[in-house]
N, C-alpha and C positions, 0 to 999 in steps of 0.2 A: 655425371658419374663416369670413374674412368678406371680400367685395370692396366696398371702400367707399370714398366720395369725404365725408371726415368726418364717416360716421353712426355714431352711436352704437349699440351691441347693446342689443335688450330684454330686460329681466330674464325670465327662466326664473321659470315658478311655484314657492312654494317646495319643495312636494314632488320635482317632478324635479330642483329643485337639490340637494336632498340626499339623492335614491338616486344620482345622477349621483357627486358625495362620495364614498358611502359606495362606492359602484361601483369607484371608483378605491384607495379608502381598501383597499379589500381585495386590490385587483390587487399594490399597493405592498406588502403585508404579504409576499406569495409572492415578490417582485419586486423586493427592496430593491437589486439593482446597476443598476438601470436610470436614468436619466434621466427625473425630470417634469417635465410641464409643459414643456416646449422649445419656446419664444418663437421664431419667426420673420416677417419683413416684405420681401415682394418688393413693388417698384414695378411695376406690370401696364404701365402708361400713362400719359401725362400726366394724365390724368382719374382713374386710380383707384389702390389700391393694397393688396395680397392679403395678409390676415396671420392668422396663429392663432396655436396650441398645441400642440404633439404631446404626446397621452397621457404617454408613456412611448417614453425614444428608448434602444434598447440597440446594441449593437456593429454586431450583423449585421440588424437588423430594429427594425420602431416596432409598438407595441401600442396598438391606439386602443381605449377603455372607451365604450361604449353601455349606458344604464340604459332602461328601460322597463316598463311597466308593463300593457303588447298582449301579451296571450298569442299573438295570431296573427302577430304579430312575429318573437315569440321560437321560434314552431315554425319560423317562416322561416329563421332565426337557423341553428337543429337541421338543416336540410333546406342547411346551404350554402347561404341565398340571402340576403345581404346587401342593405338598402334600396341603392341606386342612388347617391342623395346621400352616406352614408358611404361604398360604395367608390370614387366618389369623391375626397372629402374625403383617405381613405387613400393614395391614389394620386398625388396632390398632396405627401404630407407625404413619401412616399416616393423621388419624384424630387428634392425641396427639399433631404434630406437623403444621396443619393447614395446610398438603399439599395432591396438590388430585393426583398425578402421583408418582408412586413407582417403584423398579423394586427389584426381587428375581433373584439373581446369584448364578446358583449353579458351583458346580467347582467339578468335577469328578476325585478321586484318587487311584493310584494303589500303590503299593511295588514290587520296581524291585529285582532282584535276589540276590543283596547284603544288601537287606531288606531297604533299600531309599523311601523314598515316594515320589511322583512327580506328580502333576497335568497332567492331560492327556486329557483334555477337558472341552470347557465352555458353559453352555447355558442361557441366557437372559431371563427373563420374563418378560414383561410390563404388568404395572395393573395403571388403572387410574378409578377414582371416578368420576360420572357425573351423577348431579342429584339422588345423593343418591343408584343409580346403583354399581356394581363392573364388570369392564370390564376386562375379561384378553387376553395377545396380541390382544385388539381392539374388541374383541366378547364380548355382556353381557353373564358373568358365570352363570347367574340366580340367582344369592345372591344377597344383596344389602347390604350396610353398617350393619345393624339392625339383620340381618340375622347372619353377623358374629362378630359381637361385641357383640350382645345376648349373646354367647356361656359364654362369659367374666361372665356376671351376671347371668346365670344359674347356673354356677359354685359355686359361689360367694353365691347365695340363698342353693344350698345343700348342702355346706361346714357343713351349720349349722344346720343341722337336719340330721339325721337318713336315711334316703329316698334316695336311688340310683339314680343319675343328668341318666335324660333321651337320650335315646344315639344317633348316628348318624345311619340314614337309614344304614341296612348292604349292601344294592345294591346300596347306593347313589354314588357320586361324589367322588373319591379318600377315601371311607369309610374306615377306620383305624381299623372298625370290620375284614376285609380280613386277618389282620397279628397281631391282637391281640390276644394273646395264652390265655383271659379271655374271649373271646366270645359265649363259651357254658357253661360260666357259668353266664353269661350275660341272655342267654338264660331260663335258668331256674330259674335266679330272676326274669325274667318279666313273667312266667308262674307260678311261685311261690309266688310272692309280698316280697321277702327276703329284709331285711335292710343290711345298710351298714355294720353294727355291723356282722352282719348272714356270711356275704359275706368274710369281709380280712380276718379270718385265711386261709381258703380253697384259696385266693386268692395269697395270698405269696407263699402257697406250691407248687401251680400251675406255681406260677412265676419261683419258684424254679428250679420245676423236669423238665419246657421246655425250651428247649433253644429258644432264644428270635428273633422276626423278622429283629435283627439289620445285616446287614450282615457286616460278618469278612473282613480283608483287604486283599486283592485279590494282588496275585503278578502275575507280568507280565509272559507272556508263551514264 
């Protein structure tokens, strides 16, 4: 899913594009009445306009596929906690398509010794909408619909100005401050009031010189 005023998406390395594939490729084997890939494109605002994919769109519910390669991910995955940005994502593709039960499959991948990818484990998430609530595996998350589809039109509102989009608690709920290699510099635009202008060059170099929270693909021991 992407909000964009005609940018184009960056290709995925090719490894996560094809456990991503292969992710899917298997959900579809179990899954053969569902709908993939289901194309949608809402108009946000003059300025922007919100469009993806839905995994897999079935009668009463959408099944969205996550591949990964983070074992501490996927124990997240196991533990019911879903990253922030996919539930999310899901909660978006949910309301788009009128339905209130969802579910995030993540699919946990290694590289074995002859450099193979292979799925090595699955974990389920249930997320159902009730009453404007978001529940995930049956608990209210403490979000509610507005909470996370907000995120969509904040976004959306500082694309067009100057002014740094306000960030996620760094202690919150799966905050994405933890593993963002921009977060002390995050720091010093909110003690500094820096604009967005002030902020990307320093922010590419930084992109640059660290290596990034994604982790690499782990072969089997």
């Amino acid at each position: 899913m992407q909000l964009s005023k005609g940018a184009k998406r960056t290709d995925l390395h090719p490894d996560y594009a094809a456990i991503g594939n292969m992710h899917e490729e298997l959900h579809e084997a179990s899954h053969p009445e569902a709908q993939r890939e289901v194309p949608f494109k809402r108009v946000v605002s003059d300025y922007s306009t919100l469009s993806g994919r839905a995994d897999f769109v079935f009668e009463d519910r959408i099944d969205e596929c996550k591949a990964t390669f983070s074992k501490p991910a996927f124990l997240d995955a196991q533990k019911g906690k879903p990253s922030m940005a996919h539930l999310t994502q899901l909660v978006c593709y949910m309301m788009e398509f009128d339905l209130s039960r969802g579910r995030i499959v993540y699919g946990y991948f290694l590289k074995d010794r002859s450099g193979q990818l292979a799925r090595r484990g699955t974990a389920v998430i249930d997320v159902t909408i009730v009453d404007d609530k978001v529940l995930v595996q049956g608990i209210d998350s403490g979000y509610t619909i507005h909470d996370l589809t907000n995120t969509i039109l904040q976004i959306d509102k500082w694309m067009q100005t100057d002014e740094p989009a306000p960030r996620p608690a760094k202690e919150g709920y799966a905050s994405a401050c933890k593993y963002c290699p921009l977060s002390e510099l995050c720091d010093r635009a909110d003690a500094q009031g820096l604009m967005v202008s002030e902020m990307k060059s320093e922010a590419i170099e930084l992109v640059e010189a660290k290596v990034g929270p994604t982790p690499k693909p782990q072969k089997e021991k």
